[in-house]
C-alpha positions in Angstrom: -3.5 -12.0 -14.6 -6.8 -11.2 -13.6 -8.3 -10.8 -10.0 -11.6 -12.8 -9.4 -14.7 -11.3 -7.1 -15.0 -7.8 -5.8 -11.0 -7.4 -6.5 -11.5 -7.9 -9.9 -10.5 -4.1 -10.8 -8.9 -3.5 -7.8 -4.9 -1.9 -8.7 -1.8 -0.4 -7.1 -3.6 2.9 -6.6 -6.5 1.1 -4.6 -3.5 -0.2 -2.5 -2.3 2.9 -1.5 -5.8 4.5 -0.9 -6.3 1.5 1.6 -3.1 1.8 3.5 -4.1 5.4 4.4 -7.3 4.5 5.3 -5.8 1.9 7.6 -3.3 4.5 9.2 -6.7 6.8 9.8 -7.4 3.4 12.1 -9.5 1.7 9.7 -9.0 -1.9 10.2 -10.8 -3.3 7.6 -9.1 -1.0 4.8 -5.9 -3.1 6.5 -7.7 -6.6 5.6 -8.5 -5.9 2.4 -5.2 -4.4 1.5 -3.5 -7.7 3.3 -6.3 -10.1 0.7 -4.9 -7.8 -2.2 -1.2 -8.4 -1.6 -1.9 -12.1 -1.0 -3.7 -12.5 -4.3 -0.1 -11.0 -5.9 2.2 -13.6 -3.8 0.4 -17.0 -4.0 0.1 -16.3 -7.6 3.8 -15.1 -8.2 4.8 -19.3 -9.4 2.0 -19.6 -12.1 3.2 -15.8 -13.6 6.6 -16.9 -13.2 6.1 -20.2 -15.0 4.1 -18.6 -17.7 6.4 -16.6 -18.6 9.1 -18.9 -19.1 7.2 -21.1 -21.1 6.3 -17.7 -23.2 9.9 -17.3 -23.7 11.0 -20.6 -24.6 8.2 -20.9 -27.2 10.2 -18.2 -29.0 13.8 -20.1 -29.0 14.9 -21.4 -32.2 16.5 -24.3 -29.9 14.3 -26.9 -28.2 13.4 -26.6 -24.3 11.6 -28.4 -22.1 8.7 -26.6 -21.1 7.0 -25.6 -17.4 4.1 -27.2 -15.9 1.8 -24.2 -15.0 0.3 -24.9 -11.9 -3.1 -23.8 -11.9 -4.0 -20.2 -10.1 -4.7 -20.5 -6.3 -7.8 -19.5 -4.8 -7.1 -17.1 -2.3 -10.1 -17.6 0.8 -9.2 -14.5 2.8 -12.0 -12.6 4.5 -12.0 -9.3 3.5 -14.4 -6.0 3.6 -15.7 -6.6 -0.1 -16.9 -2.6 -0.5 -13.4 -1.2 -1.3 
């Protein structure tokens, strides 16, 4: 699942460079690390539903389907030059 914005590339390495930034007392680095992690939890449904439907597909018996919700937009303020 792909980030949108400035997060677009961001990863798990960028997450650990910007918790050491925030325990230098960077606050911001704390933000944007808080908007990453968010991005990964309200998303965590539409991923999980996904991939059910992914595995059913490939069941020689007949299963009801997911709905996949659509991917929230995540309207966090955050320092956008990490």
């Amino acid at each position: 699942m792909e980030r949108e914005g400035s997060l677009k590339k961001a990863d798990g390495y960028l997450a650990v460079l910007l918790w050491r930034e925030y325990k230098k007392g960077n606050k911001a680095a704390l933000d944007t690390l808080v908007r990453y992690n968010l991005e990964d939890v309200v998303n965590m449904q539409y991923l999980a539903d996904w991939v059910y439907n992914e595995g059913v597909s490939r069941l020689l018996i007949p299963l009801e389907m997911l709905p996949v919700p659509s991917k929230y937009n995540v309207d966090v303020p955050f320092d956008e030059n990490w």
